[in-house]
Residue frames as a rotation matrix with the C-alpha (Angstrom) as fourth column:
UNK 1
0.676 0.010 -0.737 133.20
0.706 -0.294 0.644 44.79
-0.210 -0.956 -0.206 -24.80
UNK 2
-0.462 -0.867 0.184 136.18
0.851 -0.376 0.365 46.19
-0.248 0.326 0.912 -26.50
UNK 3
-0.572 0.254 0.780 134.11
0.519 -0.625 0.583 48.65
0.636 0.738 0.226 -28.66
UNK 4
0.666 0.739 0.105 131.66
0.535 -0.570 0.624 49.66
0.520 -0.359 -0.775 -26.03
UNK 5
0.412 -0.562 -0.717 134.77
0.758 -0.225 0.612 50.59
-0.506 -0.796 0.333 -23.81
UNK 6
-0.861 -0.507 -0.047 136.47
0.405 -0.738 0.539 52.93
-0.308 0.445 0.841 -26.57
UNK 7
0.158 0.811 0.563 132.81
0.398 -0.574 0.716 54.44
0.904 0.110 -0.413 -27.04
UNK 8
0.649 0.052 -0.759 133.43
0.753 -0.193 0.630 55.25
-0.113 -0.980 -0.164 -23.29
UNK 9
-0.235 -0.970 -0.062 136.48
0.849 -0.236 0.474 56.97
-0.474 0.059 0.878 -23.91
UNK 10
-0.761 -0.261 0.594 135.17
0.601 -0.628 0.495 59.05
0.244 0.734 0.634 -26.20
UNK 11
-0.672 0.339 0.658 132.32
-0.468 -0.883 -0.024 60.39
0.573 -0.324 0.752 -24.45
UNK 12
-0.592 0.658 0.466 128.51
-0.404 0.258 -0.878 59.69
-0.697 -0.708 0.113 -23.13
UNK 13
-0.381 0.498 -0.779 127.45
-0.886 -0.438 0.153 57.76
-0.265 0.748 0.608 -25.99
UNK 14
-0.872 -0.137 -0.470 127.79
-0.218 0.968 0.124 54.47
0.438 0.211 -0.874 -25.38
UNK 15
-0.707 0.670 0.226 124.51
0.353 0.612 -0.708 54.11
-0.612 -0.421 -0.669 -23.27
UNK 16
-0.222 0.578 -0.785 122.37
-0.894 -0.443 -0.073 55.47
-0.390 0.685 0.615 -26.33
UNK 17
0.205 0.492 0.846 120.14
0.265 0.804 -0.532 53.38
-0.942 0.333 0.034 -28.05
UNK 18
0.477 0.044 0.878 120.01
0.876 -0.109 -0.471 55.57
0.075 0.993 -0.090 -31.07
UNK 19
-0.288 -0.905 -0.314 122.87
0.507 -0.422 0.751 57.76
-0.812 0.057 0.581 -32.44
UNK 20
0.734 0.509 -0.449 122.85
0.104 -0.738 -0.667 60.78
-0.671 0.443 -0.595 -34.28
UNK 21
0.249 -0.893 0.375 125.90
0.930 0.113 -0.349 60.96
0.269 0.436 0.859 -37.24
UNK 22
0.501 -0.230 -0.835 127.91
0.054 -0.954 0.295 64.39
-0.864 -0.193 -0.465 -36.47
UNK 23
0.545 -0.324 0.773 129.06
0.810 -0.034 -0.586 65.86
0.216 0.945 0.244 -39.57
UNK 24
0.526 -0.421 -0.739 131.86
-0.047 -0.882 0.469 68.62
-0.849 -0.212 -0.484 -40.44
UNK 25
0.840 -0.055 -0.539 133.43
-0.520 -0.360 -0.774 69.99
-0.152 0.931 -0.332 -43.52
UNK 26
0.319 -0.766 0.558 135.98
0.764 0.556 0.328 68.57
-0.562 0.322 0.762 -45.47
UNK 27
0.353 -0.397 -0.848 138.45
-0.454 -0.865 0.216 71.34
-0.818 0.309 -0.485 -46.51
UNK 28
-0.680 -0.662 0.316 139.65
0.085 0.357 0.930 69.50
-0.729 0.659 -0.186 -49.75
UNK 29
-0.807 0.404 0.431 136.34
0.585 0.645 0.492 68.52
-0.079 0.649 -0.757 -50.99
UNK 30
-0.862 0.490 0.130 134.11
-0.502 -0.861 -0.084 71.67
0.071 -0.138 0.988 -49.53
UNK 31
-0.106 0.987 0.120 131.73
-0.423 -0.154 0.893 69.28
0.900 0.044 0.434 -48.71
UNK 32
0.176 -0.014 0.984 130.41
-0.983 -0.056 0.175 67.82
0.053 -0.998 -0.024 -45.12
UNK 33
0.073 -0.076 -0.994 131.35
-0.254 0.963 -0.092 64.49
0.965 0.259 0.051 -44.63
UNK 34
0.946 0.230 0.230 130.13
-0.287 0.262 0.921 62.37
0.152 -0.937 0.314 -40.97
UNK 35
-0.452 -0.785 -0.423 133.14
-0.063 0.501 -0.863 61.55
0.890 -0.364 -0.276 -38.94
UNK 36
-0.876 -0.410 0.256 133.80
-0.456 0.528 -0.716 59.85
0.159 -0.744 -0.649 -35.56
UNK 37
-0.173 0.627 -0.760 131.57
-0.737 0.429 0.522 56.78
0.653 0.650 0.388 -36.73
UNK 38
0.103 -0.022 0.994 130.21
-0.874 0.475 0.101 54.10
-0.474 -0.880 0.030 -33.83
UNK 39
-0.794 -0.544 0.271 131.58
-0.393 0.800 0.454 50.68
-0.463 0.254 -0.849 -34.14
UNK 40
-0.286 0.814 -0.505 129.55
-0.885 -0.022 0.465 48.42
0.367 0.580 0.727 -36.22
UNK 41
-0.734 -0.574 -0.362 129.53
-0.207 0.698 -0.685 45.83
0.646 -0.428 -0.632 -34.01
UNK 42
-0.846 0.277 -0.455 127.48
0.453 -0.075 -0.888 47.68
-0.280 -0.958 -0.062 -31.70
UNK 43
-0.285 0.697 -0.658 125.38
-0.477 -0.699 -0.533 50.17
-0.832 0.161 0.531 -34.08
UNK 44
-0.301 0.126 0.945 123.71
0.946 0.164 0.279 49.66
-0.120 0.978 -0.169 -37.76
UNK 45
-0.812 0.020 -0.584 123.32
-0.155 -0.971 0.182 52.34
-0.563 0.238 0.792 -39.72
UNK 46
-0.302 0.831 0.467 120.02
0.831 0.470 -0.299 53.20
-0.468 0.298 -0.832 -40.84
UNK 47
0.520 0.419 -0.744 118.54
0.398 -0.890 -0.224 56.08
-0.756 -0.180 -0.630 -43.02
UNK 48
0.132 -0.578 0.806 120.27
0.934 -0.199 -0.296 58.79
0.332 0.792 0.513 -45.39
UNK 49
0.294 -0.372 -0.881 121.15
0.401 -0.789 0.466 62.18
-0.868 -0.490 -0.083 -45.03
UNK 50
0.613 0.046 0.789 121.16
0.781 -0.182 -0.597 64.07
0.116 0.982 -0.147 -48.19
UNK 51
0.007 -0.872 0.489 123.01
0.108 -0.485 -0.868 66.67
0.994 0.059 0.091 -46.60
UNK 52
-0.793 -0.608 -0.043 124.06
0.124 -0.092 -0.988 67.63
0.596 -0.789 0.148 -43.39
UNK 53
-0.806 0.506 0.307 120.54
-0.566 -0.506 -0.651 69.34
-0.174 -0.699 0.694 -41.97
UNK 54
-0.314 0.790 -0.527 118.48
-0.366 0.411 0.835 66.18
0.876 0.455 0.160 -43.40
UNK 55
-0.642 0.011 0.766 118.38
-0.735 0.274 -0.620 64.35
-0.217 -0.962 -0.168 -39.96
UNK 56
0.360 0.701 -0.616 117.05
-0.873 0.486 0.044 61.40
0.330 0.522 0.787 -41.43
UNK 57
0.146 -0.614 -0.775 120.15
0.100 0.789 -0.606 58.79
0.984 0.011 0.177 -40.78
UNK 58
0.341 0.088 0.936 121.06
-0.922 -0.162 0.351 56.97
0.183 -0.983 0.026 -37.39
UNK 59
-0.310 -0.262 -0.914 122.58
-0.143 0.963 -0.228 54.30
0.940 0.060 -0.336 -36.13
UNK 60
0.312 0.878 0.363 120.62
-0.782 0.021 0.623 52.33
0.540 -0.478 0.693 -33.85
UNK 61
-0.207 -0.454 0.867 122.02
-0.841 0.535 0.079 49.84
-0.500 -0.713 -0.492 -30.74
UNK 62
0.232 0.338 -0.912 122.22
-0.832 0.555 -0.006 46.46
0.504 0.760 0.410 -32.25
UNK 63
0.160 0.125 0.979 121.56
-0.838 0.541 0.068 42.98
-0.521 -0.832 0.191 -30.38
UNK 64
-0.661 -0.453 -0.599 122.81
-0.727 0.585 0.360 39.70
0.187 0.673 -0.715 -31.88
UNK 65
-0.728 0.635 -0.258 119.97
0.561 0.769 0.306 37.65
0.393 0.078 -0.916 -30.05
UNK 66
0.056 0.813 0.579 117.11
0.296 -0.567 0.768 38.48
0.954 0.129 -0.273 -28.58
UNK 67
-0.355 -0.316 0.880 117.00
-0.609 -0.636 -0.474 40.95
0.709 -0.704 0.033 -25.45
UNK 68
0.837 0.264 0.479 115.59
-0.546 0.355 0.759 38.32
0.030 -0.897 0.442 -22.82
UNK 69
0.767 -0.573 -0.290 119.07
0.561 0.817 -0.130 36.35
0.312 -0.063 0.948 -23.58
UNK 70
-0.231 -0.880 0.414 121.35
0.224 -0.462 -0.858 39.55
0.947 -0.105 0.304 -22.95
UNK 71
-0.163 -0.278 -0.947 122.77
0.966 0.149 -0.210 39.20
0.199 -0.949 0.244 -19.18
UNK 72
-0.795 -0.603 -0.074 123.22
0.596 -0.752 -0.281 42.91
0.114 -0.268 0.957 -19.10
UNK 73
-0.776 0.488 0.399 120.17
-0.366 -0.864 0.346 44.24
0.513 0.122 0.849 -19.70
UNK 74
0.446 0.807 0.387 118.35
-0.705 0.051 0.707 41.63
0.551 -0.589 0.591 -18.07
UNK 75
-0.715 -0.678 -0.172 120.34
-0.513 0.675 -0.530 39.89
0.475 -0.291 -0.830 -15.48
UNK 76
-0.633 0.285 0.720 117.24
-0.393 0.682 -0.616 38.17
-0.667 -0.673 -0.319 -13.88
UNK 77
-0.862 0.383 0.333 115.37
0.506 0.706 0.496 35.30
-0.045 0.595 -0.802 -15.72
UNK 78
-0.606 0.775 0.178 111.43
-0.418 -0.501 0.758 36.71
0.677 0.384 0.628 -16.99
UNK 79
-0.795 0.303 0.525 108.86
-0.554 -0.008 -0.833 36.57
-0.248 -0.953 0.175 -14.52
UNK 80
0.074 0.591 -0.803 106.63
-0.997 0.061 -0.047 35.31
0.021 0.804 0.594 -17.45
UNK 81
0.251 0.021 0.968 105.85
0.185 0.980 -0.069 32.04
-0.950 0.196 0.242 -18.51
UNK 82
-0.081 -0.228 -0.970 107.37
-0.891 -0.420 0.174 31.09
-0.447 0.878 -0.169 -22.01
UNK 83
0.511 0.460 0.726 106.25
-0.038 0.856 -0.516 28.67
-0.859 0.236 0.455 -24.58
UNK 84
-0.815 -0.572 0.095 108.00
-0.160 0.380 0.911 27.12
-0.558 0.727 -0.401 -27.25
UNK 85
0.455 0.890 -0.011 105.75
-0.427 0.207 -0.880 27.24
-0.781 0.406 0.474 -30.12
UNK 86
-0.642 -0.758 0.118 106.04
-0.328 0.411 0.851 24.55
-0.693 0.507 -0.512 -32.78
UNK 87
-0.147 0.486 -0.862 104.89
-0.942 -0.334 -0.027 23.93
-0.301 0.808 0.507 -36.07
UNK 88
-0.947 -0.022 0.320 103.82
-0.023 1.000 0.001 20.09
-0.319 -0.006 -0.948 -36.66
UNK 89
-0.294 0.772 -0.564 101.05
-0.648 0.272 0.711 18.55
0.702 0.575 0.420 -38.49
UNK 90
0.221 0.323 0.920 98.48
-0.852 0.524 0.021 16.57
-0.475 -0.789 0.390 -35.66
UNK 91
-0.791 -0.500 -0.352 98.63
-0.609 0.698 0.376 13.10
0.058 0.512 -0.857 -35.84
């Protein structure tokens, strides 16, 4: 909660699924280097970026279980039926 709140702070980014890196020069080094990085908590990074105009890399919303258990995105229970499927040799 912490991290999504200081994503607030900093702008409209926090209800994104998938982030874009923002890059900007580094006067020492003369090259571009990504800054103001989303928590990792909340994002994974995915991808590369060979330089700045590759648009290849992203960091993508990240769910520790699966999305019918998060309250937030679904606060009512599935309308579905769900089966437990188990592996077991008849008898």
């Amino acid at each position: 909660m912490r991290a999504k709140e200081e994503l607030n702070k900093k702008g409209d980014d926090a209800h994104k699924v998938v982030l874009k890196p923002k890059y900007k020069i580094d006067e020492r080094l003369n090259v571009y280097k990504e800054y103001d990085i989303p928590p990792e908590n909340m994002f994974i990074g995915l991808g590369w970026d060979e330089d700045n105009t590759t648009n290849r890399r992203h960091y993508r919303q990240y769910y520790p279980d699966e999305l019918e258990n998060n309250k937030e995105l679904f606060p009512q229970k599935s309308p579905f039926n769900a089966y437990d499927i188990v592996y077991g040799m008849p008898k």
